[in-house]
Structure formats: C-alpha cells, structure tokens
OpenMM code with the backbone's topology and positions (N, CA, C; nanometers):
from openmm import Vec3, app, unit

residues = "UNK UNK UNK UNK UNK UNK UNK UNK UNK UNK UNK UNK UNK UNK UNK UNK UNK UNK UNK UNK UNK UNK UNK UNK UNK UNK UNK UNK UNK UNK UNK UNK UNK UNK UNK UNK UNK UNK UNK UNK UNK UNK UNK UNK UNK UNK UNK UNK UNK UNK UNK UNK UNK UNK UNK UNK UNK UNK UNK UNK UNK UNK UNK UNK UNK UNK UNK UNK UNK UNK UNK UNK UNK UNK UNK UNK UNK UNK UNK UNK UNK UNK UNK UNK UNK UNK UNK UNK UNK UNK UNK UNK UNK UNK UNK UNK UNK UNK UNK UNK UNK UNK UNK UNK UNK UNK UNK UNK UNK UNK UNK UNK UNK UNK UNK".split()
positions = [
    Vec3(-6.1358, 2.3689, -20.7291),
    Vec3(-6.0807, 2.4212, -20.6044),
    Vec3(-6.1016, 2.3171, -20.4944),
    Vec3(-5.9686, 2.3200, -20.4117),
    Vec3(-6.0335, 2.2030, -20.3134),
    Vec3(-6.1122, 2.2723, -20.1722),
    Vec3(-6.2059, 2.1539, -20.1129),
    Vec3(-6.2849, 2.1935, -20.0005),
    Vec3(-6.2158, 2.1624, -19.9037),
    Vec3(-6.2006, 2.3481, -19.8355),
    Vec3(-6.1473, 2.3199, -19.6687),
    Vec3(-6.2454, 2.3820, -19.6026),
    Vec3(-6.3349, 2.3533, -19.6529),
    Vec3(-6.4437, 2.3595, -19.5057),
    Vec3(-6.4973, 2.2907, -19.4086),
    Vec3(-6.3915, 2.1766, -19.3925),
    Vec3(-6.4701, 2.1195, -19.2674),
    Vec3(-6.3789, 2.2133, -19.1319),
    Vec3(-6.4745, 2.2051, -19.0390),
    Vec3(-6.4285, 2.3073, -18.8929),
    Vec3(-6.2883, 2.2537, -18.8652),
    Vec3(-6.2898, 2.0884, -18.8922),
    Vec3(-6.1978, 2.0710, -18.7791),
    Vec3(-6.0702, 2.0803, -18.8397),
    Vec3(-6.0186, 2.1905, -18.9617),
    Vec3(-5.9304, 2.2248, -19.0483),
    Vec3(-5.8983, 2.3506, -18.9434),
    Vec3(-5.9652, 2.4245, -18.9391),
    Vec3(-5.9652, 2.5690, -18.8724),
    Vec3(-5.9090, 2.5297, -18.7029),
    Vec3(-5.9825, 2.4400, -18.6680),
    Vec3(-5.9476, 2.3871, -18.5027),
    Vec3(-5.7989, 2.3697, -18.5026),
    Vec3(-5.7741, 2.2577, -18.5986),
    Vec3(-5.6076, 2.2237, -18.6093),
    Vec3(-5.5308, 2.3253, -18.6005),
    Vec3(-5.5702, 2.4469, -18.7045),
    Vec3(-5.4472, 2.5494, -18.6835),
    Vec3(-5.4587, 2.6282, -18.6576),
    Vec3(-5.5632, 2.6581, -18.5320),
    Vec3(-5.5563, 2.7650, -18.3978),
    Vec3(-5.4916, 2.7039, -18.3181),
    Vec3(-5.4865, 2.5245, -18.2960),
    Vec3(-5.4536, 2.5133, -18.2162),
    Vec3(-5.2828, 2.4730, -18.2087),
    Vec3(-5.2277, 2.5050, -18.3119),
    Vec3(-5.1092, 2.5318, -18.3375),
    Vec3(-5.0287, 2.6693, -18.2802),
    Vec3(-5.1553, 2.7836, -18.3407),
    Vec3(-5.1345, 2.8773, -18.3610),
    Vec3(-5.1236, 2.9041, -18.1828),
    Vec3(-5.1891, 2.8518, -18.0868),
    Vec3(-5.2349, 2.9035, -17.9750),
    Vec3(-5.0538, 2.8435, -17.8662),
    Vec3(-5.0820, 3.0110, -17.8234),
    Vec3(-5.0393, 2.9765, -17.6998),
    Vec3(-5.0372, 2.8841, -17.5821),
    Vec3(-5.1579, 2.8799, -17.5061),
    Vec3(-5.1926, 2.7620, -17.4512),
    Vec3(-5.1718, 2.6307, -17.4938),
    Vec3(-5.1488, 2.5924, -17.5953),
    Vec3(-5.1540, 2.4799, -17.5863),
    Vec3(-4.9640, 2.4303, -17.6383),
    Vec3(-4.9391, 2.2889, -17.6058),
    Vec3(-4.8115, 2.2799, -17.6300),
    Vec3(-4.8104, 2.1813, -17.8405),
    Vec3(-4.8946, 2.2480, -17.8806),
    Vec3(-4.8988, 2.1507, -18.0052),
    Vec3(-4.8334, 2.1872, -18.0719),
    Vec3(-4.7691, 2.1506, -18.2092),
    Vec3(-4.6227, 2.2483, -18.2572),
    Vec3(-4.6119, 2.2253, -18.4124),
    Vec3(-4.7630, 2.1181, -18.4357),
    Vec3(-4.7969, 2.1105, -18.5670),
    Vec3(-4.8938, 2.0222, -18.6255),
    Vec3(-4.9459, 2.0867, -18.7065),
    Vec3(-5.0679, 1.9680, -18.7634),
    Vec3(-5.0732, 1.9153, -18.9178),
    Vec3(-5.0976, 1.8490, -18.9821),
    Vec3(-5.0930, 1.7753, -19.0983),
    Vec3(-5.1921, 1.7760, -19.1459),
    Vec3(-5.2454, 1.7983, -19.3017),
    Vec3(-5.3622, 1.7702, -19.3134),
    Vec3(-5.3424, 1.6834, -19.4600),
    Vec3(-5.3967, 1.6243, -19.5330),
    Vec3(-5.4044, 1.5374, -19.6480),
    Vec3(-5.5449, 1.5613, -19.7562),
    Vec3(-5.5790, 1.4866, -19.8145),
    Vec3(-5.6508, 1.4450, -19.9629),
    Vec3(-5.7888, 1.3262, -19.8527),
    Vec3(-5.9040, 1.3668, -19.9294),
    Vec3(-6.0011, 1.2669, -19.9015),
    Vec3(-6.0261, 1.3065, -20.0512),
    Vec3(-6.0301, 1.1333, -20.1057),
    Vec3(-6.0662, 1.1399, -20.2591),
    Vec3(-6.0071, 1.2588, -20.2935),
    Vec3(-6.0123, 1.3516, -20.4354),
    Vec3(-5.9591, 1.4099, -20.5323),
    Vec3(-5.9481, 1.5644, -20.5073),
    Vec3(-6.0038, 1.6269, -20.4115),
    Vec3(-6.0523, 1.7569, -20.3832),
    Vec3(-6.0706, 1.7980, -20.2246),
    Vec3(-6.1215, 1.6904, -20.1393),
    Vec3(-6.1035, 1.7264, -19.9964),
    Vec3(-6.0405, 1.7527, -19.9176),
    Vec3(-5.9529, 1.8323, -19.8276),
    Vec3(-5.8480, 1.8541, -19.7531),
    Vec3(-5.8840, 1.8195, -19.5718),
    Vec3(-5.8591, 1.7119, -19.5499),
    Vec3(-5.9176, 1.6709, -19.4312),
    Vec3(-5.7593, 1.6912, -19.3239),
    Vec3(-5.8126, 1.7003, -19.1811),
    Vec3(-5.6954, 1.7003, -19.1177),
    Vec3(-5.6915, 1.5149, -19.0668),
    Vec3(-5.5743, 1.4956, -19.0931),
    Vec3(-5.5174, 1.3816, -19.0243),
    Vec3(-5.3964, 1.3887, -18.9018),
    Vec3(-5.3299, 1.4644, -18.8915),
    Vec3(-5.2390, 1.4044, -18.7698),
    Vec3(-5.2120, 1.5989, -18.6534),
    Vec3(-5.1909, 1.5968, -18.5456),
    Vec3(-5.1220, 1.6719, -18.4892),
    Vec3(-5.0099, 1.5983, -18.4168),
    Vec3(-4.8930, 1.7247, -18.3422),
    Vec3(-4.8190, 1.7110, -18.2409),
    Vec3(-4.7576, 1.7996, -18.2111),
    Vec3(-4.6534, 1.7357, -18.0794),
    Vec3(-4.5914, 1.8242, -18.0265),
    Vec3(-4.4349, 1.8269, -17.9885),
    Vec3(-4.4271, 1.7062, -18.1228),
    Vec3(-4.2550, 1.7018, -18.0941),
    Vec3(-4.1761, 1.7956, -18.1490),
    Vec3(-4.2408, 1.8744, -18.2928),
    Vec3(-4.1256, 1.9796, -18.3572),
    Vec3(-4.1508, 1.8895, -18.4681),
    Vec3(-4.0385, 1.9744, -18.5511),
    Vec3(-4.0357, 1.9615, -18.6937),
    Vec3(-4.0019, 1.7631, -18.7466),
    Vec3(-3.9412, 1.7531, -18.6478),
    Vec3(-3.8489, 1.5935, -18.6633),
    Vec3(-3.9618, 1.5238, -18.6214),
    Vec3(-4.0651, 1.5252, -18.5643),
    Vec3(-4.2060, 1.4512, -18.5556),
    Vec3(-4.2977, 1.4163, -18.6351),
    Vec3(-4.2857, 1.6256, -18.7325),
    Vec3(-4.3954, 1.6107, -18.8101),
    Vec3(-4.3296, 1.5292, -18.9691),
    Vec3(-4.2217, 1.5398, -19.0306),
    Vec3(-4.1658, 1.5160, -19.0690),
    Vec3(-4.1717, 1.3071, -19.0834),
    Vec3(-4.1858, 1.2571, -18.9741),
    Vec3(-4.1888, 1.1030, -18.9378),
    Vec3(-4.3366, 1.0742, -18.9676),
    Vec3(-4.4288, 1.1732, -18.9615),
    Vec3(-4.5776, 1.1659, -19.0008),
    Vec3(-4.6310, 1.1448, -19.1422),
    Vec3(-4.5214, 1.2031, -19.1856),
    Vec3(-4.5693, 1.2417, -19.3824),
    Vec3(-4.5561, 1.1003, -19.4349),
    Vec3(-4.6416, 1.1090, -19.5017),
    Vec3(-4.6390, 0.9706, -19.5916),
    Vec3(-4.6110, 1.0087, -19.7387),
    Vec3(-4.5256, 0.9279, -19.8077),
    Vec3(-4.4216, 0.9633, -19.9329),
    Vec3(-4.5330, 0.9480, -20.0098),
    Vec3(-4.6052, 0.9074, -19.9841),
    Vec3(-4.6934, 0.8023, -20.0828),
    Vec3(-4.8428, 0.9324, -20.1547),
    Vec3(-4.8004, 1.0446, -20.0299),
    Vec3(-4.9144, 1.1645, -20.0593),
    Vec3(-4.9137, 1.3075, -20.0651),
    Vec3(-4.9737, 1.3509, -20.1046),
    Vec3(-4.9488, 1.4962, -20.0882),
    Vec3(-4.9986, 1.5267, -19.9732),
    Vec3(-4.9537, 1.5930, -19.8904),
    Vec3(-4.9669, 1.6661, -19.7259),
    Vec3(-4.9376, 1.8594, -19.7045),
    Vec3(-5.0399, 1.9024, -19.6407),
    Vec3(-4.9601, 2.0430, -19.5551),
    Vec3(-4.9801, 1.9973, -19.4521),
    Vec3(-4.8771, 2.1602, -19.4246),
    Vec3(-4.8397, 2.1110, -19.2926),
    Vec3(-4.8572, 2.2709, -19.2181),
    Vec3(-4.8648, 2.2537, -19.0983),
    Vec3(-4.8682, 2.3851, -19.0631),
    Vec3(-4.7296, 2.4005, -18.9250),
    Vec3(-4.6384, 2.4354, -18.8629),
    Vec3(-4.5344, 2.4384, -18.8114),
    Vec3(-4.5203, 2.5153, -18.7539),
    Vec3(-4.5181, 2.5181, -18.5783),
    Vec3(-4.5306, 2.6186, -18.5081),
    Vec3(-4.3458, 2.6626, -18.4822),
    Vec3(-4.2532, 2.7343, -18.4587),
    Vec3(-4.1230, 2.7686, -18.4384),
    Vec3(-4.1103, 2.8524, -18.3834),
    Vec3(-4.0191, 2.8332, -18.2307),
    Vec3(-3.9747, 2.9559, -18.1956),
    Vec3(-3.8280, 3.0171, -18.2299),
    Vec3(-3.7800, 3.1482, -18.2480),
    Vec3(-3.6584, 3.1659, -18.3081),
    Vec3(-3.6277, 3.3031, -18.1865),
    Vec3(-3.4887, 3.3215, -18.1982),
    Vec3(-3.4664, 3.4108, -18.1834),
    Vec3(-3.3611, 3.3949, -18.0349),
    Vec3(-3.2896, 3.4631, -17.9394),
    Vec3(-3.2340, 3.4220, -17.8068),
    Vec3(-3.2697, 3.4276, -17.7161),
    Vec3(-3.1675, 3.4125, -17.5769),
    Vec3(-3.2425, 3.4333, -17.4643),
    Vec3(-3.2958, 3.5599, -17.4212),
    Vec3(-3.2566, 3.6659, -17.4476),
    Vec3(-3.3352, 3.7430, -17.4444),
    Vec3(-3.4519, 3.8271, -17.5485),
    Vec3(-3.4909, 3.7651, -17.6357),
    Vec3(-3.6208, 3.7716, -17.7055),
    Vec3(-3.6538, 3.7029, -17.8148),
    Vec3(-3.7398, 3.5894, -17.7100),
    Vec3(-3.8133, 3.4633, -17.8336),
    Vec3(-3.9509, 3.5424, -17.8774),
    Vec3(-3.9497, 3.4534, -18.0203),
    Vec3(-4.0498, 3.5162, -18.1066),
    Vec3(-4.0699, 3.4073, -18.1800),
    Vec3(-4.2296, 3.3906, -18.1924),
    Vec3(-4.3090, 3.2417, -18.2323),
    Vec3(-4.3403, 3.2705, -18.3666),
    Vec3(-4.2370, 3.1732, -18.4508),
    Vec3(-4.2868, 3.1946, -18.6005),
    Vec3(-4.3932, 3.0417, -18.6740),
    Vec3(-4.4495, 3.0892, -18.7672),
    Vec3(-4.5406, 2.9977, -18.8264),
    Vec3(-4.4781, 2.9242, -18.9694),
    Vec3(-4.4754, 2.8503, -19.0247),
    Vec3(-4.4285, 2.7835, -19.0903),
    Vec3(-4.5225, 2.6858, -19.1757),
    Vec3(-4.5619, 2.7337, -19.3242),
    Vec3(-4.6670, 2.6160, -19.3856),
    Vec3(-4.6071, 2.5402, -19.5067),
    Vec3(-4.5682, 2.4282, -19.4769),
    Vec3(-4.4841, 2.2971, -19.5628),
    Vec3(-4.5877, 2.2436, -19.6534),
    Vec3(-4.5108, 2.2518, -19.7623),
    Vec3(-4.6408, 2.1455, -19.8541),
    Vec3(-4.5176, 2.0197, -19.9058),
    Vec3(-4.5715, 1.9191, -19.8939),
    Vec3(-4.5049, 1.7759, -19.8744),
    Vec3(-4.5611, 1.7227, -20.0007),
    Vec3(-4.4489, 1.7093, -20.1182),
    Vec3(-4.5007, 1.6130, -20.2388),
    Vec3(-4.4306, 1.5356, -20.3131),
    Vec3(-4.4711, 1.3941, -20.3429),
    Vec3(-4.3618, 1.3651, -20.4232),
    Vec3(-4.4485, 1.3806, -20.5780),
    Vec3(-4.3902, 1.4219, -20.6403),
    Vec3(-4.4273, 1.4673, -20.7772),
    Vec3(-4.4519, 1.3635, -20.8763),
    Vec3(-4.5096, 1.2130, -20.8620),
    Vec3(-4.4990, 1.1620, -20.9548),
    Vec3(-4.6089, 1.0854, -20.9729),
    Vec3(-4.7046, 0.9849, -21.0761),
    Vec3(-4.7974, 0.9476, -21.0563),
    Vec3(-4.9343, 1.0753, -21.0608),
    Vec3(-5.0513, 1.0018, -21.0312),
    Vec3(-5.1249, 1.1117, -20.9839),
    Vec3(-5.1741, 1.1994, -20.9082),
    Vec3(-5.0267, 1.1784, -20.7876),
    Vec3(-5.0295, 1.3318, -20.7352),
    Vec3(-4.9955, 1.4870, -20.7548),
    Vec3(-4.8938, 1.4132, -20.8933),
    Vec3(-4.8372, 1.5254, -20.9604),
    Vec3(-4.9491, 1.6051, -21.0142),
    Vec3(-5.0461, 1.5414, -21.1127),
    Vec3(-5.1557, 1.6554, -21.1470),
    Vec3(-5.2342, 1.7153, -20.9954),
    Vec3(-5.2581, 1.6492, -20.9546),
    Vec3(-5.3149, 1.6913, -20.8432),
    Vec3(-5.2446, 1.8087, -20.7893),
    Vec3(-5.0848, 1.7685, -20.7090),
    Vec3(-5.0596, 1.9181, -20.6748),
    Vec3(-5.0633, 2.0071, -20.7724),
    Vec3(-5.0054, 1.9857, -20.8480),
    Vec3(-5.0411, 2.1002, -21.0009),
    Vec3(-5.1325, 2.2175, -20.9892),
    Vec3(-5.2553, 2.1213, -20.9963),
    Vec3(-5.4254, 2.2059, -21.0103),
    Vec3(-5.4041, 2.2800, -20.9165),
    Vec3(-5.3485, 2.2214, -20.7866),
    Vec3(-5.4612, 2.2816, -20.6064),
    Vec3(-5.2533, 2.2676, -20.5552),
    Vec3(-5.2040, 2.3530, -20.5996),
    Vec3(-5.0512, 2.3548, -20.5577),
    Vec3(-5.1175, 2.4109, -20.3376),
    Vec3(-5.1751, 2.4861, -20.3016),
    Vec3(-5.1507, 2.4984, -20.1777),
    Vec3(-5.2803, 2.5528, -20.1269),
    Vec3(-5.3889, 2.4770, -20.1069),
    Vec3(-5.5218, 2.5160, -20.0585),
    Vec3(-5.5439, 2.5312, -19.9373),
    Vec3(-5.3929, 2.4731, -19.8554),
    Vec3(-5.4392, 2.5116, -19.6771),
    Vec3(-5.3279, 2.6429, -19.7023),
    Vec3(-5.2635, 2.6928, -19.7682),
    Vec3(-5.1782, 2.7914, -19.7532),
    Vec3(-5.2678, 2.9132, -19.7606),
    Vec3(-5.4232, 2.8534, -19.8576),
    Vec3(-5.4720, 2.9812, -19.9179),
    Vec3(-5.5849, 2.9955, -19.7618),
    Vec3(-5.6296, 2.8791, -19.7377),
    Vec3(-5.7188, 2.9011, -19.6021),
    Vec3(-5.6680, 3.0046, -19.4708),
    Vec3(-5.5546, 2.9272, -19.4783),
    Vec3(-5.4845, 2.9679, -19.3062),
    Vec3(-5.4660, 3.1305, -19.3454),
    Vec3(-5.4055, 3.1826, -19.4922),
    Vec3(-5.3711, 3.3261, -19.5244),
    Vec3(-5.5379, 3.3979, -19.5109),
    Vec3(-5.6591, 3.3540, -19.5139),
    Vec3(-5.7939, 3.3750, -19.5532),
    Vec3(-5.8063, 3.4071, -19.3872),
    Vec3(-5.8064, 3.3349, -19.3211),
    Vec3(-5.8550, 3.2958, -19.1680),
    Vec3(-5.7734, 3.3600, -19.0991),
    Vec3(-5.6013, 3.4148, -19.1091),
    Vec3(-5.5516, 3.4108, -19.0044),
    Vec3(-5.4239, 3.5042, -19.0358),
    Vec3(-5.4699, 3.5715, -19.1587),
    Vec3(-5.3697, 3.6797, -19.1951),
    Vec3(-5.2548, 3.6173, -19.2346),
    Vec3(-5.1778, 3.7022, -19.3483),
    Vec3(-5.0501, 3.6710, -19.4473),
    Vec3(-4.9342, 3.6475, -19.3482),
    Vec3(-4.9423, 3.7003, -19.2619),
    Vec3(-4.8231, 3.6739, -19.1290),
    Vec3(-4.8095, 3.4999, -19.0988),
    Vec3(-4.9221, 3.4846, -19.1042),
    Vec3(-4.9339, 3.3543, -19.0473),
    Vec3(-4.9151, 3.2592, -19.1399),
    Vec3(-4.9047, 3.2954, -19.2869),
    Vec3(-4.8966, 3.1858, -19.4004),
    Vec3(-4.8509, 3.2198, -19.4979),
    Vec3(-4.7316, 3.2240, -19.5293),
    Vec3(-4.6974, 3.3293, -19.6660),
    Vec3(-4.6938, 3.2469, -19.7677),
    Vec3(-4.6625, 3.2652, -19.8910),
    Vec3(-4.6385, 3.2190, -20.0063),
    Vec3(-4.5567, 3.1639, -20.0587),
] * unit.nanometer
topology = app.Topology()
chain = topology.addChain("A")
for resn in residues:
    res = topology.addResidue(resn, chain)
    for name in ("N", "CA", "C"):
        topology.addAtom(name, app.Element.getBySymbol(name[0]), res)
C-alpha cells in the first residue's frame, strides 16, 4: 500500500478544496516505489495542471471546477490519475492504481473523490 501520510498531502487538498483560497489544483507524484509526496500546486485551471504532468510519471491530481450558470455556480472536485502505462510504471500503477483517490475519499468524503 502506498504512504500518504505525510501532512503536507492533506494541506494540498484542503487547500484546493477551500474557498478562500484561489488554488484550483494540486499534483502529487512517487518518492521511490511507495511514497506519494506532493509536488506542484496552482491556480490556472485544468490547462496549467495539465502543462505540470510529467509523461515520464505517474501523477494525481486533484481539480477544483466550477460548473453550472449565471444564476447558480456550483464547485465541483475532480481527481485525475495521470499514466503512461509502460515500463515500470505500469506495474506500479497496477498494484497502487489510486492511493490519493483512496485518501482524499478517507479525509474528505465520497463527494469529494469518487471512483
């Protein structure tokens, strides 16, 4: 199973999750074979986080979205898993297919991270 217990996993995607702040997504990656460390936030949208991913790795992602018209926006959440399937990331996603999908659903309710 991989380790998402470092805090600053949980920090990243409150602070996605949060109102206050204008951040709109965070990235997290692989330390060695099992660790899920965060590496990148922002606040450009999807076309930002997207320019962040590196082909070269397996990545989540967490994606803040608002939908809906002018008269009633509604802030949806969005969790991307980024892979290219070949080499040894392929076993890798395999084993641990979505370990921040299973955190953020643990921490922050199925609303916030579905399947």
């Amino acid at each position: 199973m991989a380790d998402v217990s470092a805090p600053e996993l949980k920090e990243a995607i409150a602070d996605v999750r949060s109102d206050a702040t204008d951040t709109a997504w965070c990235l997290f990656g692989y330390e060695g074979k099992s660790k899920i460390v965060f590496e990148r936030k922002g606040s450009g949208g999807v076309d930002e986080m997207v320019a962040a991913l590196d082909d070269a790795k397996v990545s989540y992602c967490l994606l803040r979205v608002v939908s809906g018209d002018q008269e009633s926006k509604r802030v949806k959440f969005v969790c991307v898993i980024a892979s290219h399937t070949r080499g040894e990331h392929a076993s890798r996603h395999a084993v641990c297919p979505s370990p921040i999908m299973i955190s953020c659903s643990v921490e922050y309710g199925r609303h916030a991270c579905g399947q």
